[in-house]
C-alpha positions as CSV (number, residue, x, y, z in Angstrom):
1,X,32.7,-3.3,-23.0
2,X,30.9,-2.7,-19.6
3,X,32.1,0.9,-19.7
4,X,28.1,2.1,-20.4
5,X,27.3,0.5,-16.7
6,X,30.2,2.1,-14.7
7,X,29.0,5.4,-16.2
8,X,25.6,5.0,-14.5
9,X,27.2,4.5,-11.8
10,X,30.0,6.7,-12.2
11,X,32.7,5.2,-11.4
12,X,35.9,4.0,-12.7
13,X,36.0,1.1,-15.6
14,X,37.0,-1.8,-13.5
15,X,35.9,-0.7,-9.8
16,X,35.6,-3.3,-6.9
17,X,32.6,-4.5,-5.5
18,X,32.8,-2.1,-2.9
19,X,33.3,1.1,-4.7
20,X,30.1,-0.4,-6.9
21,X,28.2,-0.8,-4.2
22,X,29.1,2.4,-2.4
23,X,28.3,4.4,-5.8
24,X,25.0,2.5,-6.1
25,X,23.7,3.7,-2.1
26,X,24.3,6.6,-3.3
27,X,22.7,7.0,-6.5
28,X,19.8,4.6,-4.8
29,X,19.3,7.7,-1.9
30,X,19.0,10.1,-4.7
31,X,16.8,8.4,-7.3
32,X,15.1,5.6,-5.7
33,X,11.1,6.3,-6.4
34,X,10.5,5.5,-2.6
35,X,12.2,8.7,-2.2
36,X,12.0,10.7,-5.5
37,X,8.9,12.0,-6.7
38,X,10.0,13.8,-10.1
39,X,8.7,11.5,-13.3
40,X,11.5,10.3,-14.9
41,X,13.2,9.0,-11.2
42,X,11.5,5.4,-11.5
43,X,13.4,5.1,-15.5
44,X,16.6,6.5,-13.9
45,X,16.9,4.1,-10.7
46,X,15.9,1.1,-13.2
47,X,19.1,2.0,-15.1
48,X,21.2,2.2,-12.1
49,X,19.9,-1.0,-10.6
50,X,20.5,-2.5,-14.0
51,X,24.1,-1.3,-13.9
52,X,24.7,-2.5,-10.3
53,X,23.0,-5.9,-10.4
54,X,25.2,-6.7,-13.5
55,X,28.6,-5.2,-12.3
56,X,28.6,-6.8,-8.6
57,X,27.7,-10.1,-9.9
58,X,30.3,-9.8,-12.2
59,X,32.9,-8.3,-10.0
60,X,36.0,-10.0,-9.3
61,X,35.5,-12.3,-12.1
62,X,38.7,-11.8,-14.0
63,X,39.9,-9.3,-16.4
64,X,37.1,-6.2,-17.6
65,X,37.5,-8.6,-21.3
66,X,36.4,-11.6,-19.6
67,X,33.4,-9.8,-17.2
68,X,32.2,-8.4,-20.4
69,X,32.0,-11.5,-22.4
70,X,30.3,-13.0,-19.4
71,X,27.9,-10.7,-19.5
72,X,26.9,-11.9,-22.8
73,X,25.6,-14.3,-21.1
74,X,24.2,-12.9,-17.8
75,X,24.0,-15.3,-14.8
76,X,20.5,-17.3,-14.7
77,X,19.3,-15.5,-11.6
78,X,20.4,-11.8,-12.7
79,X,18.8,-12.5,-15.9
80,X,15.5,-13.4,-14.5
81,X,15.6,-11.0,-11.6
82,X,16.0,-8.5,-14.6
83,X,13.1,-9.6,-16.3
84,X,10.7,-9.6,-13.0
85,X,12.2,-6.0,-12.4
86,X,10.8,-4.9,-15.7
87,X,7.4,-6.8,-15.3
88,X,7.5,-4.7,-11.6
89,X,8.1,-1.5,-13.5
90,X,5.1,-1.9,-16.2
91,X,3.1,-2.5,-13.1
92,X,2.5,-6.8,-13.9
93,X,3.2,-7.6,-10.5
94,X,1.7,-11.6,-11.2
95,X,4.2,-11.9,-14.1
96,X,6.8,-10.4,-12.0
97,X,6.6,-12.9,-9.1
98,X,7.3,-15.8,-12.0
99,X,10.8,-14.3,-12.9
100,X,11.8,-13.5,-9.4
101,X,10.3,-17.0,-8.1
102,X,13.0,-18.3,-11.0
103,X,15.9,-15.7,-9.6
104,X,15.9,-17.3,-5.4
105,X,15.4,-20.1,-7.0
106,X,18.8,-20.0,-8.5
107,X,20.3,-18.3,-5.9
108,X,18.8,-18.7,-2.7
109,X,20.8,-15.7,-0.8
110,X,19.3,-12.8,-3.4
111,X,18.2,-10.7,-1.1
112,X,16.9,-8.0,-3.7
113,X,14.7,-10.1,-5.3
114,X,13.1,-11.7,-2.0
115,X,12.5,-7.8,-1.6
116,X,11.3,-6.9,-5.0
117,X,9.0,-10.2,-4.9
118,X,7.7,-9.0,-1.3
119,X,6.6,-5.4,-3.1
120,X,4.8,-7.4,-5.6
121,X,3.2,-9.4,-3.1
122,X,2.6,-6.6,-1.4
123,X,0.4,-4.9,-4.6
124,X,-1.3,-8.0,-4.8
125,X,-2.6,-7.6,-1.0
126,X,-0.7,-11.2,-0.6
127,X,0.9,-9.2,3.0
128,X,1.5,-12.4,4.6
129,X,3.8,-13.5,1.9
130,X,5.2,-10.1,1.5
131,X,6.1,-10.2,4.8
132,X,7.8,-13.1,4.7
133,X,9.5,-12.4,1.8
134,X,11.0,-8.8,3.3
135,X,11.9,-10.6,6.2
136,X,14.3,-12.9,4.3
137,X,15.4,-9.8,2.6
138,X,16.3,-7.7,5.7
139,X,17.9,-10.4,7.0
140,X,20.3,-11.0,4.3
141,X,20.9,-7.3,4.3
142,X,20.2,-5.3,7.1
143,X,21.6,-1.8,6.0
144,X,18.8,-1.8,3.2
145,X,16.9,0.7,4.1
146,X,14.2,0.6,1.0
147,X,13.4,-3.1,2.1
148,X,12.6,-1.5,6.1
149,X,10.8,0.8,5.0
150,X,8.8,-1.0,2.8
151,X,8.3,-3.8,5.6
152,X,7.1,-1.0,7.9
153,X,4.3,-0.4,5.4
154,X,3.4,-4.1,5.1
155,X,3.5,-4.1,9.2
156,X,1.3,-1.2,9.1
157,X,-1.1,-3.0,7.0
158,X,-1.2,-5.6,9.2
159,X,-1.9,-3.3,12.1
160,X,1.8,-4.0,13.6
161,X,2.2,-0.5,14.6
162,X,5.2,-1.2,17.0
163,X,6.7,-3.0,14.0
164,X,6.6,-0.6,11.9
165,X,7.9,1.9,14.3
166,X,11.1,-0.3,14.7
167,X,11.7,-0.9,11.2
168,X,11.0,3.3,10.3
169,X,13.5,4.1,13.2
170,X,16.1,1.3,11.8
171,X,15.7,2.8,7.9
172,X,16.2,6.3,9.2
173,X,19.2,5.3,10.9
174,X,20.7,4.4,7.6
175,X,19.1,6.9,5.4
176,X,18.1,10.1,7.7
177,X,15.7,11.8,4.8
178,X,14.3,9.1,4.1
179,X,10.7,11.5,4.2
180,X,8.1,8.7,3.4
181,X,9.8,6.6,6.3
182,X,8.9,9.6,8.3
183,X,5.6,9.3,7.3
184,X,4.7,5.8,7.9
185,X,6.1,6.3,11.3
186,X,3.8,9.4,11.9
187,X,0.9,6.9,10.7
188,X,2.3,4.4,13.1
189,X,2.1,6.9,16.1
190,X,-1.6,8.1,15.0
191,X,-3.2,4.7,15.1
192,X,-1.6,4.6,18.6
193,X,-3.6,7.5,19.4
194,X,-0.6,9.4,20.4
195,X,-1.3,12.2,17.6
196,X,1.4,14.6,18.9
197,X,4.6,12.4,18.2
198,X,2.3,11.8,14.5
199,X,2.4,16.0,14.1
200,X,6.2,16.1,14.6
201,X,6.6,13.2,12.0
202,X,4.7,14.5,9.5
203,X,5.9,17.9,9.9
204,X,9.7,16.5,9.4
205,X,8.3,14.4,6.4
206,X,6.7,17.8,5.3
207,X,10.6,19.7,5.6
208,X,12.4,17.4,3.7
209,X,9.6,17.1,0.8
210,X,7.2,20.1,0.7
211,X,5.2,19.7,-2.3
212,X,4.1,16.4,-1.3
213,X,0.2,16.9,-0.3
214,X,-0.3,13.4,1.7
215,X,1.9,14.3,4.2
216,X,-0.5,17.9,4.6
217,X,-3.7,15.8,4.3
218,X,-2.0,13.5,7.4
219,X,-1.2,15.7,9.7
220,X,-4.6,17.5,9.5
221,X,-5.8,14.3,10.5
222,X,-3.7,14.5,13.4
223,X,-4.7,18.1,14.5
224,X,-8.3,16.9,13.7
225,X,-7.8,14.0,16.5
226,X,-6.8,17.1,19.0
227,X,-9.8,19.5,17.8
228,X,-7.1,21.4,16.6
229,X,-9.5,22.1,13.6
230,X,-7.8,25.7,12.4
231,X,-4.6,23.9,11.8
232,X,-6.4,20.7,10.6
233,X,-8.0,22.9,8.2
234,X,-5.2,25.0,7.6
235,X,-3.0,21.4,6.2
236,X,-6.0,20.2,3.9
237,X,-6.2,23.7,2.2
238,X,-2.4,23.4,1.5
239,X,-2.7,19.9,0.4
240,X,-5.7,21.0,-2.3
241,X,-3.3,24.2,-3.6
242,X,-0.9,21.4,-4.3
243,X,-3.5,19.2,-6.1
244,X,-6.7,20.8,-6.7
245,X,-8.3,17.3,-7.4
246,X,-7.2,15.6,-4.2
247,X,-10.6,14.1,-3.3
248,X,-9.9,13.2,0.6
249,X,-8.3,16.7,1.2
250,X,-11.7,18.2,0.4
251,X,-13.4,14.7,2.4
252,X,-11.0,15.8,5.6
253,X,-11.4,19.5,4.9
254,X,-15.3,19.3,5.0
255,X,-15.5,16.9,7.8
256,X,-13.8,20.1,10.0
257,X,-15.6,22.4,8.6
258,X,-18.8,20.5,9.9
259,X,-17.4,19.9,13.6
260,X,-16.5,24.2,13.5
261,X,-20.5,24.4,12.0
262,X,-19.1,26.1,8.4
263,X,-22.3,24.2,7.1
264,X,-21.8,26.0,3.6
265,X,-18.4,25.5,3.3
266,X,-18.7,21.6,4.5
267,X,-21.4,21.2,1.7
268,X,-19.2,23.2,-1.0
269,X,-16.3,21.2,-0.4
270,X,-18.2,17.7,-0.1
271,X,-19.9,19.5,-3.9
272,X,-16.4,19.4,-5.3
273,X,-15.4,16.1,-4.2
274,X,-18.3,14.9,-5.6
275,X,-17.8,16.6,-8.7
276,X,-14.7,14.4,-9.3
277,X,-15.3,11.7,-8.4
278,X,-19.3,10.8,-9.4
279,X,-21.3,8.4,-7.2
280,X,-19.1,7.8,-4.5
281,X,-20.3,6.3,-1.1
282,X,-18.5,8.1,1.2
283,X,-18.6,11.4,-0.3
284,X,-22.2,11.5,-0.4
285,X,-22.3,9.9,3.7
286,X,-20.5,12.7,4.4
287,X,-22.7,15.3,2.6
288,X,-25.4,13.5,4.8
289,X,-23.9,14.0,7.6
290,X,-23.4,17.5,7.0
291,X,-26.8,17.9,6.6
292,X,-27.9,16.4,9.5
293,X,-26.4,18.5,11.5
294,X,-27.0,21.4,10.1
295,X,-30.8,20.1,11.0
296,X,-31.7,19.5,7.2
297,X,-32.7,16.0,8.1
298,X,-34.8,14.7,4.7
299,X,-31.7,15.6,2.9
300,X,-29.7,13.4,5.5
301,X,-32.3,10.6,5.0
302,X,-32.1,10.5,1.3
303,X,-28.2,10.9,1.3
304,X,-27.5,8.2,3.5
305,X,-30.2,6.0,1.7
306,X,-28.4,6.6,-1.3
307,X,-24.9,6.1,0.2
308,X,-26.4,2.2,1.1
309,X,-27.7,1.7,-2.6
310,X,-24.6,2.1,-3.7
311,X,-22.9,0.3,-1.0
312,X,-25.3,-1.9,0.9
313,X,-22.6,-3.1,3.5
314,X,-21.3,0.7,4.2
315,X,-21.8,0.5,7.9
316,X,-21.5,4.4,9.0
317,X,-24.3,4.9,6.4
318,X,-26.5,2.4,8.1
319,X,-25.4,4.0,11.8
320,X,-25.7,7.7,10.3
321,X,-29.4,6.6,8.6
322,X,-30.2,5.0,12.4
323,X,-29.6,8.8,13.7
324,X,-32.6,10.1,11.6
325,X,-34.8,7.5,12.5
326,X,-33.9,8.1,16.1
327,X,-35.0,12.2,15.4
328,X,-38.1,10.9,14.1
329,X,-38.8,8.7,17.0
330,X,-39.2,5.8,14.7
331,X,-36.9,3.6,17.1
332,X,-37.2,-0.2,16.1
333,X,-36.3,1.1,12.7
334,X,-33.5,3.0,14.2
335,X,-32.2,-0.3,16.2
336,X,-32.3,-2.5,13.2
337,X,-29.8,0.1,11.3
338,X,-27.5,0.5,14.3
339,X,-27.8,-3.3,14.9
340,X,-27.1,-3.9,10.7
341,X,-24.2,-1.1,11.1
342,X,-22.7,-3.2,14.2
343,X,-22.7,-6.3,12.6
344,X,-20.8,-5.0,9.7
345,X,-17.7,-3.5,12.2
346,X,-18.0,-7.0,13.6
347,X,-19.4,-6.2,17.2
348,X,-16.7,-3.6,17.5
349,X,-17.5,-0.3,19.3
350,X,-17.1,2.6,16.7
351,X,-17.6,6.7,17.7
352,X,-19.7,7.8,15.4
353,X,-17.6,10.9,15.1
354,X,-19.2,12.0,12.1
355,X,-22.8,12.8,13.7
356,X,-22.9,12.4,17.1
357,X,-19.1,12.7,18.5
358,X,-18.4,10.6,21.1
359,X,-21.0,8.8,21.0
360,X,-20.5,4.9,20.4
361,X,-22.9,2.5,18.7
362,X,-23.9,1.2,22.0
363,X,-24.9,4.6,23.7
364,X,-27.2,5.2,20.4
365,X,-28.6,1.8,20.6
366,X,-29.4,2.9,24.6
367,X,-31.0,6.3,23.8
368,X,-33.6,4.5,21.1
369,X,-34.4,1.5,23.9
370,X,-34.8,4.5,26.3
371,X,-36.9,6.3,23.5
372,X,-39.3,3.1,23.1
373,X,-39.6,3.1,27.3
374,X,-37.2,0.4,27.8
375,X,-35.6,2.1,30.3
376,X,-34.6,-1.6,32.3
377,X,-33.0,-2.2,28.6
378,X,-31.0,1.0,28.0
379,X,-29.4,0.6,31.5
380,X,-28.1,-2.4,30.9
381,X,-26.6,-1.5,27.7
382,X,-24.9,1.2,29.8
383,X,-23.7,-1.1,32.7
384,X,-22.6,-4.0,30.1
385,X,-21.1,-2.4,27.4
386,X,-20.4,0.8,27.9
387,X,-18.7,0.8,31.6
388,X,-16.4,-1.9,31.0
389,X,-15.0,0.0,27.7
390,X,-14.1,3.2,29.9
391,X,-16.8,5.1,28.1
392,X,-20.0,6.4,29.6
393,X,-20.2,9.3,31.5
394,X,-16.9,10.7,30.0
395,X,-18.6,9.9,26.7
396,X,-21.6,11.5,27.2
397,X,-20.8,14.7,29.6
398,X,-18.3,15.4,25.6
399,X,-21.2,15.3,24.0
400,X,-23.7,17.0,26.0
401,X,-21.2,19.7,27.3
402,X,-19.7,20.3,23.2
403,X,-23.1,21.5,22.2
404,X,-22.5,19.3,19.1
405,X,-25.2,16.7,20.0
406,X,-28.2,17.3,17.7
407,X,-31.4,18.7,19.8
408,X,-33.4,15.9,19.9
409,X,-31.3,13.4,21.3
410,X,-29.7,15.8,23.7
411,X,-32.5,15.5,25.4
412,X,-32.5,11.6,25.5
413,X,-29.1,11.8,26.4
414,X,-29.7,14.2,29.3
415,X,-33.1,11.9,30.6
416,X,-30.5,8.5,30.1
417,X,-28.1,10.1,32.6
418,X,-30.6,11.5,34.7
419,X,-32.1,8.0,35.0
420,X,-28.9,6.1,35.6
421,X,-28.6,4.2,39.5
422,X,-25.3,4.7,39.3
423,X,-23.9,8.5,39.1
424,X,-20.9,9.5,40.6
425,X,-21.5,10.7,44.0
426,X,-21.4,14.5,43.3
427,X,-22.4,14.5,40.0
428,X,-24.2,17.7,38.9
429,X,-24.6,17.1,35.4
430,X,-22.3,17.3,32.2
431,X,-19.2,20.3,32.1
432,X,-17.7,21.0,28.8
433,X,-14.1,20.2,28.6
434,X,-11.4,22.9,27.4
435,X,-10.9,22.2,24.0
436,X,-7.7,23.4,24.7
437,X,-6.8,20.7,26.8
438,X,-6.6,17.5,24.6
């Protein structure tokens, strides 16, 4: 009989659809893997999904005889929603669009496998079409708060932030613990530069799942946007204890150690990354960046050179190698590599956060025109593209007055403002900020 699915659900042999789907909310808050990191949680929610799919679209359908010999034959569109569910699970996310292509297909309002074929879209980076297909689930069912959430991220990836801060808040209303919802919304709030609201989201996310290192590794990102490096650093070393092979943990963690000038500690850190995970671009930028500002600038050169060979369009590599041709006064090289590096962030103004913070590409492509004598040419970088983006003095007083600028170009920096036509009336030169006061 179907006694073996109302077990899984546990409930009573013969239950309405309402009791199955209240018992299945349930179970789904407890074991869905959105929400349950222990390893056998993904086998348990396939059972109970199985269970509910079959019951409540057999409910109502007669006696408990005649829903079980119906199930002998399972419904074209549970059947093959069963099968893409599977695929989904084994990770064949192509194979599993087929079955649930077949499952709306014959039945046009099934809103769990619009959702289920939006997720494998979504694996497959097809976010438009996951997008769509998550719309079409919410809207069939709007107390779903798996399919929000799982929108959200797809609106994050899409760089929807206040999307995905509507569909967070909406999923939380239904399911309040919901701690990766928490998560994505404390993303959300990041990449709108308002890092505080992030720190309180991550740190909710953080008390309802405290083993979970992400969340750590986050909100140091968040403290690291504030200079609040002691916490910053504080979060990454919590999120290595949890995994000691969590390569961006030790990325983030030597990145801070850098800005506080832990040279040592940066480098060890960068070391370790590096030691699991071989070869890797980023890591060994970083390691180059280290070294450049711990004034070790052949070992910068080298690192960023090999950073590009095995990457050739990494554009911070490019930017970082145009900082050590800038030290060495070589400055058309250095314009040709900021000039590469800008192309490659598609004329978009970048800090360079990682060398020179708060500097942008356009106020290192001033200093090297000011460098070569072009004085005429690295004001009117200034006027033209760095005024009108709010940066400029602000920008460069950070710099100057954080003692972070590398020697060399401090001094450019200093003879570039001193030069300037247009200083503030009153201006007596660059005053660091409180760091205190973010």
């Amino acid at each position: 009989m179907l006694d073996h699915y109302y077990m899984i659900l546990g409930i009573k042999p013969g239950a309405g659809k309402k009791a199955i789907q209240k018992a299945f909310h349930r179970l789904a808050k407890e074991f869905h893997p959105d929400v349950n990191p222990a390893p056998d949680a993904g086998e348990r929610f396939k059972q109970i999904n199985e269970a509910y799919q079959i019951l409540v679209a057999l409910a109502g359908e007669g006696t408990d005889s005649q829903r079980f010999a119906k199930a002998e034959a399972i419904p074209g569109f549970l059947a093959a929603y069963l099968r893409g569910y599977e695929l989904y699970q084994r990770g064949m996310y192509g194979l599993a669009v087929v079955e649930f292509d077949q499952a709306v297909l014959l039945n046009l309002d099934y809103a769990t496998a619009y959702e289920y074929r939006g997720r494998c879209f979504h694996k497959l980076g097809e976010l438009r079409r996951a997008l769509a297909d998550l719309d079409r689930a919410v809207a069939l069912d709007q107390r779903d708060a798996f399919a929000l959430r799982e929108r959200a991220e797809i609106r994050q990836a899409l760089r929807d932030y206040e999307g995905t801060l509507a569909d967070t808040t909406a999923a939380l209303k239904i399911y309040p613990r919901m701690d990766s919802a928490y998560n994505l919304r404390g993303n959300a709030y990041s990449e709108l530069k308002d890092h505080r609201r992030a720190i309180e989201e991550y740190t909710t996310a953080i008390g309802i799942r405290p083993r979970h290192g992400p969340y750590y590794c986050n909100r140091g990102l968040a403290y690291s946007a504030l200079r609040q490096y002691e916490n910053s650093i504080a979060d990454y070393t919590r999120a290595i204890g949890l995994d000691a092979e969590y390569v961006d943990a030790y990325l983030n963690r030597a990145n801070d150690y850098g800005f506080t000038r832990q040279y040592d500690r940066a480098l060890a850190d960068l070391n370790a990354a590096l030691s699991l995970v071989q070869q890797e671009h980023r890591l060994i930028n970083s390691r180059g960046q280290v070294f450049l500002r711990a004034g070790r600038y052949d070992e910068a050169f080298d690192d960023f050179r090999q950073a590009l060979v095995l990457c050739p369009d990494y554009a911070p590599a490019y930017l970082n190698r145009g900082v050590v041709w800038l030290l060495r006064q070589e400055y058309d090289l250095a314009l040709a590599d900021f000039e590469q590096g800008d192309r490659l962030f598609q004329g978009r103004q970048y800090r360079i956060a990682r060398n020179v913070p708060g500097a942008t590409i356009s106020l290192v492509r001033a200093l090297a025109h000011l460098g070569k004598g072009e004085e005429a040419r690295a004001h009117q970088i200034w006027l033209r593209e760095l005024l009108p983006l709010g940066a400029g003095y602000r920008d460069a007083e950070w710099v100057i007055g954080e003692h972070q600028v590398l020697p060399p170009l401090r001094g450019l920096l200093e003879a570039l403002l001193e030069s300037l036509p247009d200083r503030p009336t009153g201006w007596q030169g660059p005053v660091a900020p409180s760091r205190g006061k973010t």
